[in-house]
N, CA and C atoms of all chains as a GROMACS GRO file, in nm:
protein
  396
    1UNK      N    1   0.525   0.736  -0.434
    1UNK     CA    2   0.563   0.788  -0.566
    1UNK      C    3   0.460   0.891  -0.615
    2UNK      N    4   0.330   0.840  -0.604
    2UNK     CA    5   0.258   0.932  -0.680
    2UNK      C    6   0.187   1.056  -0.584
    3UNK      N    7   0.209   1.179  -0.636
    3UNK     CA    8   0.166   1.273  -0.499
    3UNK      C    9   0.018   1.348  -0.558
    4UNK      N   10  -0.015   1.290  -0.673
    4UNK     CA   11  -0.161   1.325  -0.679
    4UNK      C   12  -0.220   1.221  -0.654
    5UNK      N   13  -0.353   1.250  -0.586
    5UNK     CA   14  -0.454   1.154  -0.500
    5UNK      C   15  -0.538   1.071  -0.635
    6UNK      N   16  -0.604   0.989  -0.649
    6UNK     CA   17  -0.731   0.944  -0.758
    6UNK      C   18  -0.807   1.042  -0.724
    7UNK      N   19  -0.901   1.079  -0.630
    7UNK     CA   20  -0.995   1.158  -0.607
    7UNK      C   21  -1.009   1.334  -0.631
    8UNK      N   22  -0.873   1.370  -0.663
    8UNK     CA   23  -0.830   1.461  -0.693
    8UNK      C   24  -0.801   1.461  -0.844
    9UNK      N   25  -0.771   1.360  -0.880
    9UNK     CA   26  -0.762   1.338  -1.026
    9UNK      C   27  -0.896   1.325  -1.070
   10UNK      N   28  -0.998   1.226  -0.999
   10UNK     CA   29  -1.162   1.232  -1.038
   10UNK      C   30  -1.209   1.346  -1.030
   11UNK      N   31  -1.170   1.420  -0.963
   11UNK     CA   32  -1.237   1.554  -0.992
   11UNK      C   33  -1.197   1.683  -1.113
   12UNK      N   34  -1.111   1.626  -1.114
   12UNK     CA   35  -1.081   1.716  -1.249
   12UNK      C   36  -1.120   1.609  -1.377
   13UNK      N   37  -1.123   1.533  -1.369
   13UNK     CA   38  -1.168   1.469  -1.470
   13UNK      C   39  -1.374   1.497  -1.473
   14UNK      N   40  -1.423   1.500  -1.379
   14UNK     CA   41  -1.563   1.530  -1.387
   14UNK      C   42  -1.561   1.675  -1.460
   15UNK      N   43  -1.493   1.750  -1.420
   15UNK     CA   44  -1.487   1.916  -1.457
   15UNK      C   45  -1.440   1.910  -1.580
   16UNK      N   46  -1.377   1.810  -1.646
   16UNK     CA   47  -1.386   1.820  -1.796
   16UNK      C   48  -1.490   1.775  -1.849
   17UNK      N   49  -1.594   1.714  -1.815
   17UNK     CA   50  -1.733   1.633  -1.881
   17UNK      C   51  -1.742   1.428  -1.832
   18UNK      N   52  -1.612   1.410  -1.754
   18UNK     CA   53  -1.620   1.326  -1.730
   18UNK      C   54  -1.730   1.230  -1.668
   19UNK      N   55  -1.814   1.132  -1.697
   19UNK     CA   56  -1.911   1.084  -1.597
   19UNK      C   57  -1.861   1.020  -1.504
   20UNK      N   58  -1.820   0.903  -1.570
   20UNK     CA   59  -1.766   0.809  -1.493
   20UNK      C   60  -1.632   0.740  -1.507
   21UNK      N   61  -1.526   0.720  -1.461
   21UNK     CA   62  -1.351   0.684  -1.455
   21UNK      C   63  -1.373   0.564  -1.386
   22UNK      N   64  -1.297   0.467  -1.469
   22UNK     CA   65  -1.241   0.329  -1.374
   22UNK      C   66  -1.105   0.376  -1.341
   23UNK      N   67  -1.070   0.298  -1.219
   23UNK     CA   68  -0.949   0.369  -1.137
   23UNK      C   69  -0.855   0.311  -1.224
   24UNK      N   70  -0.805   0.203  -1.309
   24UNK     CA   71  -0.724   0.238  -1.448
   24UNK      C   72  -0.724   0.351  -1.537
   25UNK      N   73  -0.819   0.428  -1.541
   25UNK     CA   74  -0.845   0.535  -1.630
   25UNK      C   75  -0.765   0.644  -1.523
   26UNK      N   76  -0.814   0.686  -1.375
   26UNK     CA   77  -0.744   0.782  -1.304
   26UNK      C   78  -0.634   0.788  -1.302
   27UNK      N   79  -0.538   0.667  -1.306
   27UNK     CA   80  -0.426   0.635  -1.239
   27UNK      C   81  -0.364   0.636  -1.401
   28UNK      N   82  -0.414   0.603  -1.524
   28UNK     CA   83  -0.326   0.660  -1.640
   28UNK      C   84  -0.314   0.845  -1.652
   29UNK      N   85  -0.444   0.917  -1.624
   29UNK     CA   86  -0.393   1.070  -1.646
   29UNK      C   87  -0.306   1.098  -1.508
   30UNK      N   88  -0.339   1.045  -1.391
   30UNK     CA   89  -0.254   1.088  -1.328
   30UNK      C   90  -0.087   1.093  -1.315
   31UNK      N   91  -0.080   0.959  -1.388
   31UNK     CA   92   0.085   0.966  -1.414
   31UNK      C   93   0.132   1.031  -1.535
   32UNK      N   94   0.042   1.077  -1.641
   32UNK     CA   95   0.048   1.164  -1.731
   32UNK      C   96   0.061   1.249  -1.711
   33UNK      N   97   0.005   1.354  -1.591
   33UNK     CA   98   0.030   1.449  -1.523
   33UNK      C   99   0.144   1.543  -1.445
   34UNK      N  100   0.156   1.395  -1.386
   34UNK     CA  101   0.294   1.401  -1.246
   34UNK      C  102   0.401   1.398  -1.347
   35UNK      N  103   0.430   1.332  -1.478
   35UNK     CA  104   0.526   1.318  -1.551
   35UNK      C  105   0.518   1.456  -1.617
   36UNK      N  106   0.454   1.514  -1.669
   36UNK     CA  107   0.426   1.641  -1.734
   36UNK      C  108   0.445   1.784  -1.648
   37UNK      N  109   0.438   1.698  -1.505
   37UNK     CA  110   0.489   1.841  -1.429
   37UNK      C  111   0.610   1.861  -1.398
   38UNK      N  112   0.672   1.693  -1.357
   38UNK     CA  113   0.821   1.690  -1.330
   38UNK      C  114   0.885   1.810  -1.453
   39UNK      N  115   0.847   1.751  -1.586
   39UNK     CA  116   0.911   1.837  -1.680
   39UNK      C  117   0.976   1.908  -1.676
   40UNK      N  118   0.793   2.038  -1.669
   40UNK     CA  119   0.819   2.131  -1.662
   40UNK      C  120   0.881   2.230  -1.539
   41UNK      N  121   0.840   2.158  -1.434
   41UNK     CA  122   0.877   2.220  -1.330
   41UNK      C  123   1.076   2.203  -1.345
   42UNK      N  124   1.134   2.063  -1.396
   42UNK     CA  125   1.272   2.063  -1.420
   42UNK      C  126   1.350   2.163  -1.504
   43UNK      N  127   1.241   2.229  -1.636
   43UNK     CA  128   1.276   2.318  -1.699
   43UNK      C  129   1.298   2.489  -1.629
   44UNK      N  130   1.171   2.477  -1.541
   44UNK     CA  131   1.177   2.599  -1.492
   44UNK      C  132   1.282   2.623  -1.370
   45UNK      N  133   1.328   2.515  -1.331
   45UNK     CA  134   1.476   2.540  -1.227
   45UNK      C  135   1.558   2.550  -1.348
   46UNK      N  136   1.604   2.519  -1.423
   46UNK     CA  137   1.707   2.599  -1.494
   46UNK      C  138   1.698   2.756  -1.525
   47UNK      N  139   1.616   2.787  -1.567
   47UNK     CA  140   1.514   2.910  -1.534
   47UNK      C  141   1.566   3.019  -1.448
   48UNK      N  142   1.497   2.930  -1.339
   48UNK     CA  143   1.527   3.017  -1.206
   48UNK      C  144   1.745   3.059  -1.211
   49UNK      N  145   1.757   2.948  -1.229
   49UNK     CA  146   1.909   2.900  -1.207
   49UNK      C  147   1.995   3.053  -1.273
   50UNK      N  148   1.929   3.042  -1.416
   50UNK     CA  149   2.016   3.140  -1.532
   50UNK      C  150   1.942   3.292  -1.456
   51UNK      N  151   1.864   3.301  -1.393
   51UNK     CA  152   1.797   3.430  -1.353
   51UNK      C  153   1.908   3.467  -1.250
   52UNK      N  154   1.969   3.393  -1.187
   52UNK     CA  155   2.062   3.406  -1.070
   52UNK      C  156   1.938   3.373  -0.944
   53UNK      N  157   1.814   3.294  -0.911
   53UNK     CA  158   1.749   3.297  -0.844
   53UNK      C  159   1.755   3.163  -0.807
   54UNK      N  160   1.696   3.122  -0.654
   54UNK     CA  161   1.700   3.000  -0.598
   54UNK      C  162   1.564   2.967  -0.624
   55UNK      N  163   1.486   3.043  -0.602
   55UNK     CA  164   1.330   3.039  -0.628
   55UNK      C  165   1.259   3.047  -0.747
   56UNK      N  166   1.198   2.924  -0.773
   56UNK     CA  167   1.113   2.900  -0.936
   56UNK      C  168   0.964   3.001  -0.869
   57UNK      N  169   0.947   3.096  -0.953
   57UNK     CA  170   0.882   3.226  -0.994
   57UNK      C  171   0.767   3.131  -1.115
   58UNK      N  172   0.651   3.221  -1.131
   58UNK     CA  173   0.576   3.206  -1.226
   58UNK      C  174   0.634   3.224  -1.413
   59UNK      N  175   0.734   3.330  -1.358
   59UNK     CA  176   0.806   3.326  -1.515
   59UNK      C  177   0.876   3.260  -1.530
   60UNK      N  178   0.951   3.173  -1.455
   60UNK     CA  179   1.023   3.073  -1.493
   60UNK      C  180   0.919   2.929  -1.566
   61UNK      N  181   0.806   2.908  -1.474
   61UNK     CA  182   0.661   2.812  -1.532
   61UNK      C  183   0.665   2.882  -1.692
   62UNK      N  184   0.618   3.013  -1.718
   62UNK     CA  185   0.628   3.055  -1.809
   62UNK      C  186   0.689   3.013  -1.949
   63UNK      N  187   0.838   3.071  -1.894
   63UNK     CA  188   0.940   3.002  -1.999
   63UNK      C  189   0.954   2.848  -2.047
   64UNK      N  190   0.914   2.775  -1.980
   64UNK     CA  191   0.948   2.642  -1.922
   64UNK      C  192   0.868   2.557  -2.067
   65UNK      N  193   0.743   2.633  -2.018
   65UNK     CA  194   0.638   2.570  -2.141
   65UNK      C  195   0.627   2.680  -2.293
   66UNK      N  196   0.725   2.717  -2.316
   66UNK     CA  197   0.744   2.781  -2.418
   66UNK      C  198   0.778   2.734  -2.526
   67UNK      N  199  -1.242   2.672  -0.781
   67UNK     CA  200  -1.199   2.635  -0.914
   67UNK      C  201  -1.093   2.474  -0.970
   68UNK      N  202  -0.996   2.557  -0.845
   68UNK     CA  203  -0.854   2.505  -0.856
   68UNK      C  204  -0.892   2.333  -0.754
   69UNK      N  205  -0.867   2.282  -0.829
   69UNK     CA  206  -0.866   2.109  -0.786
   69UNK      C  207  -0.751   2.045  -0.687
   70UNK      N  208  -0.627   2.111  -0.708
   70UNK     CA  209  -0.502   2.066  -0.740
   70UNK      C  210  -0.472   2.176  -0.597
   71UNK      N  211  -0.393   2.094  -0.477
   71UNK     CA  212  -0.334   2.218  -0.382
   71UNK      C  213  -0.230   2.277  -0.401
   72UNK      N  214  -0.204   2.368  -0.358
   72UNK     CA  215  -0.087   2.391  -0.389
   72UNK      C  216   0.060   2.346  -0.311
   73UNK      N  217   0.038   2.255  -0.214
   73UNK     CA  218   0.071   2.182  -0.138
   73UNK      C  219   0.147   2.057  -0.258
   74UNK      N  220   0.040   2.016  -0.322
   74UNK     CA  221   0.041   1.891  -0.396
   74UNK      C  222   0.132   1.941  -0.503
   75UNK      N  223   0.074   2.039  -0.588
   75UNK     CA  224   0.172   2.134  -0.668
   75UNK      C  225   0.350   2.141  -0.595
   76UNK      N  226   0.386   2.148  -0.523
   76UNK     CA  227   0.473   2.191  -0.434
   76UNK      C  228   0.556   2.060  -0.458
   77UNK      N  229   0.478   1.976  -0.380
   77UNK     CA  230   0.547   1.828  -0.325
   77UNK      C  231   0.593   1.774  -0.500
   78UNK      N  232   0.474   1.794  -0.584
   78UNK     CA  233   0.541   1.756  -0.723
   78UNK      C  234   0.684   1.814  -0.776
   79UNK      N  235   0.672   1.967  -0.733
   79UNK     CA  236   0.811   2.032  -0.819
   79UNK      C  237   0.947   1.989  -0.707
   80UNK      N  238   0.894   1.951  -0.604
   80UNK     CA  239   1.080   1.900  -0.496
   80UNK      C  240   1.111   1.761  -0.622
   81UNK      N  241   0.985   1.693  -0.646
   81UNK     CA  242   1.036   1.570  -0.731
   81UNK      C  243   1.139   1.597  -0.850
   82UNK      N  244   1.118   1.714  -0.891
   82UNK     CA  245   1.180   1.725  -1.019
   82UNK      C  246   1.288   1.864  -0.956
   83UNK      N  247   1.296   1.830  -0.839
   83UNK     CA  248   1.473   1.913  -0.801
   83UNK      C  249   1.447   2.089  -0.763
   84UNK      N  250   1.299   2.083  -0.787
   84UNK     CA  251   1.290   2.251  -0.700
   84UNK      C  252   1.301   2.293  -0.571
   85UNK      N  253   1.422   2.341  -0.518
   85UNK     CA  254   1.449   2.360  -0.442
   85UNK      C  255   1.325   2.467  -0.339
   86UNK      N  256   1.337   2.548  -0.434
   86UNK     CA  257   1.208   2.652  -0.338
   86UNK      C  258   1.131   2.729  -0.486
   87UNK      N  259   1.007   2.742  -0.421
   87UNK     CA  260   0.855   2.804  -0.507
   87UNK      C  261   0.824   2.901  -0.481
   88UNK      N  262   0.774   3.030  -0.522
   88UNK     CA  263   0.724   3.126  -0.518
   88UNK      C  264   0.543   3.065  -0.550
   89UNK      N  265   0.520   3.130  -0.458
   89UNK     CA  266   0.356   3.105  -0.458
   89UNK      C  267   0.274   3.105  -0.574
   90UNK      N  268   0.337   3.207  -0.668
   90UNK     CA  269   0.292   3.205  -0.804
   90UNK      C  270   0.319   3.119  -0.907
   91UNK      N  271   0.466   3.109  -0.853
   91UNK     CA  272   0.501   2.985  -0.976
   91UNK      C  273   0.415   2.828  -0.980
   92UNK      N  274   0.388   2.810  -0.813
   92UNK     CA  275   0.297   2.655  -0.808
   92UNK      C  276   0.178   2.723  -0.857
   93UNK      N  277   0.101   2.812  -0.827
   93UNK     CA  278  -0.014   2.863  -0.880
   93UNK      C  279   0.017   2.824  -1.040
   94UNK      N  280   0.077   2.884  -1.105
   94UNK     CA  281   0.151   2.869  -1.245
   94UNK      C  282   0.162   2.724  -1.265
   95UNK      N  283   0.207   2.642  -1.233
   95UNK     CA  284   0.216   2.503  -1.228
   95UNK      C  285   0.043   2.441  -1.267
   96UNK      N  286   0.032   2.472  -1.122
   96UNK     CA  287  -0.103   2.405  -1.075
   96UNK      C  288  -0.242   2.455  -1.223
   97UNK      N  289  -0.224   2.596  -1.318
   97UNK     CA  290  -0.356   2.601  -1.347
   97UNK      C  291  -0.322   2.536  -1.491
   98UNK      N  292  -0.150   2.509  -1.514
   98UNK     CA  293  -0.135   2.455  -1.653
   98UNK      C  294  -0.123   2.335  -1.645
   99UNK      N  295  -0.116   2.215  -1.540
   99UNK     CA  296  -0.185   2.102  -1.527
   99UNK      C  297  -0.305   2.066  -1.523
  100UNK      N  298  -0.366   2.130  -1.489
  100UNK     CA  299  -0.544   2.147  -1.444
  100UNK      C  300  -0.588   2.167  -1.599
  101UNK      N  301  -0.593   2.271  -1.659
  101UNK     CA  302  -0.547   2.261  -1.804
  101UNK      C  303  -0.555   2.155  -1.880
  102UNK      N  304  -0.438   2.118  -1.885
  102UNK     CA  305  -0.398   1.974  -1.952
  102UNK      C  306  -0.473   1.868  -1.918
  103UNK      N  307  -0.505   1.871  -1.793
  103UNK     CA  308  -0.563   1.698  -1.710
  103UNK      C  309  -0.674   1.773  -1.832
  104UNK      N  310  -0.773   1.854  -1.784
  104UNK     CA  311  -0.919   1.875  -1.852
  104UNK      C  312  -0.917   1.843  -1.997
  105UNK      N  313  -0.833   1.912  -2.093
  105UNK     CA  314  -0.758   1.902  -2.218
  105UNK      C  315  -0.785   1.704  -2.265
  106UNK      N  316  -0.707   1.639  -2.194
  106UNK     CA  317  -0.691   1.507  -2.231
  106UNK      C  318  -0.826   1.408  -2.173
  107UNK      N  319  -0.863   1.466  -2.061
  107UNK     CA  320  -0.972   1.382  -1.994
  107UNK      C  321  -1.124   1.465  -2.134
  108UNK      N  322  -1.116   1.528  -2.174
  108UNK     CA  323  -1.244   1.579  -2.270
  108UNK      C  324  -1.180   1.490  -2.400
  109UNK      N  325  -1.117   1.488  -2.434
  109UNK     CA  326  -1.073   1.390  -2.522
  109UNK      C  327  -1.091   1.220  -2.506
  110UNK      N  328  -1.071   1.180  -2.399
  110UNK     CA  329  -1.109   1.042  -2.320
  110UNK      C  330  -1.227   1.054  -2.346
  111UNK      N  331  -1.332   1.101  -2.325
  111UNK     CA  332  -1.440   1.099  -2.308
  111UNK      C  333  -1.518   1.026  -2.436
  112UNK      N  334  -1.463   1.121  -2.566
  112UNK     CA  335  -1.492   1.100  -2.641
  112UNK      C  336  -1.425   0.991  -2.729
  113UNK      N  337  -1.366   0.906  -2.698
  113UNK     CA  338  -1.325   0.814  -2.694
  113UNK      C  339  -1.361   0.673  -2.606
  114UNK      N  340  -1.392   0.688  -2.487
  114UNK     CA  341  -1.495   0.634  -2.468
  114UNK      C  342  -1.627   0.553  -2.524
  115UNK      N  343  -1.699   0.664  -2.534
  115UNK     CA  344  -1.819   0.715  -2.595
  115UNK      C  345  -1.818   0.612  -2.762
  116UNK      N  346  -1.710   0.647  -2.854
  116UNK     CA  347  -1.686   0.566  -2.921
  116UNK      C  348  -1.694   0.414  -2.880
  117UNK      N  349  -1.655   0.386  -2.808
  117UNK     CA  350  -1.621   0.278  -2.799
  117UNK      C  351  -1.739   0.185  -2.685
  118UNK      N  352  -1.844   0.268  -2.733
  118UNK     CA  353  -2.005   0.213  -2.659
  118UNK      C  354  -1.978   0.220  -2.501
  119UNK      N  355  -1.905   0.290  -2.423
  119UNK     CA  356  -1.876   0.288  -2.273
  119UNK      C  357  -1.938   0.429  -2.237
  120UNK      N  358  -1.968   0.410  -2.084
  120UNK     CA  359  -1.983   0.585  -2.026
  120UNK      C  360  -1.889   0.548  -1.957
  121UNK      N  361  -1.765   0.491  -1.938
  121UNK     CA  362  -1.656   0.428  -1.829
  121UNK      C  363  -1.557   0.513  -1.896
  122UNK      N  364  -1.444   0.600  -1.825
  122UNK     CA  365  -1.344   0.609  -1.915
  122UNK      C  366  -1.220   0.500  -1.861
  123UNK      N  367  -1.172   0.470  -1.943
  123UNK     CA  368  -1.059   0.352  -1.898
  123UNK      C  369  -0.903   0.431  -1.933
  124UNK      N  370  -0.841   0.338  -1.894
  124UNK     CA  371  -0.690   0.353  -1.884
  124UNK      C  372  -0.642   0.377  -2.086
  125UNK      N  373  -0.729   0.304  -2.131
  125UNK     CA  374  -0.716   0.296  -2.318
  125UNK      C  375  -0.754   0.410  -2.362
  126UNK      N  376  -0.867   0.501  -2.269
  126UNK     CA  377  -0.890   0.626  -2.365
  126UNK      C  378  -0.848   0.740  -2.308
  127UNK      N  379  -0.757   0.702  -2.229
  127UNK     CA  380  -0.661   0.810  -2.242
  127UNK      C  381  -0.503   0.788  -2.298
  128UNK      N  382  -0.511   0.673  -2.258
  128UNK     CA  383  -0.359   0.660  -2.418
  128UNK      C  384  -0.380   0.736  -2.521
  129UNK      N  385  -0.554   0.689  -2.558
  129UNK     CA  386  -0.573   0.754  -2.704
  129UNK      C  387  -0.600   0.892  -2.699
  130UNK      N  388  -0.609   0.928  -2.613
  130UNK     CA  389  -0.627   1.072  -2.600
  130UNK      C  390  -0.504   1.217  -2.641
  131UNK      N  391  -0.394   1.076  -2.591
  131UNK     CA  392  -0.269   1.150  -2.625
  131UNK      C  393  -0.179   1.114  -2.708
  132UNK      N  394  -0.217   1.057  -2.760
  132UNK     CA  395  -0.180   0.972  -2.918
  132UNK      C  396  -0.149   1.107  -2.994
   0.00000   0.00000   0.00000
């Protein structure tokens, strides 16, 4: 299910000021994440869709989070 | 910079029905999650911190996005 790693999530969490994450703490932004991308990424295939395009483009990301 | 592959980016948007990506659009994806994770994990922190821990837990990031 989940296609972001913890360790990949720990690292962006250090790069915000993070010291230290218990792997309850990783595994809540990470599904915060993956849910927040499904979103948008679902928004931006409609996007693509109304463009007449098969391919989600950066302006479709664009629109998506608008 | 970028934490997040674009691989991983990728495998996230098939979840939510994207058929096909333009390199830019996961790029696009990938730096407005990266974003956000940093966004909510600097907020954890300080929440945390409140709460006499250098640990961030699974609670301060609920509250983060409260």
């Amino acid at each position: 299910m989940a296609e972001l790693t913890l360790s990949t999530v720990g690292r962006v969490m250090r790069k915000a000021g993070v010291g230290r994450a218990s792997t309850d703490g990783k595994e809540g932004l990470r599904s915060l994440l993956e849910s927040h991308a499904v979103e948008i990424a679902s928004r931006a295939v409609v996007f693509a869709e109304h463009a007449g395009r098969k391919t989600v483009k950066a302006e479709d990301i664009s629109l998506a989070i608008m």
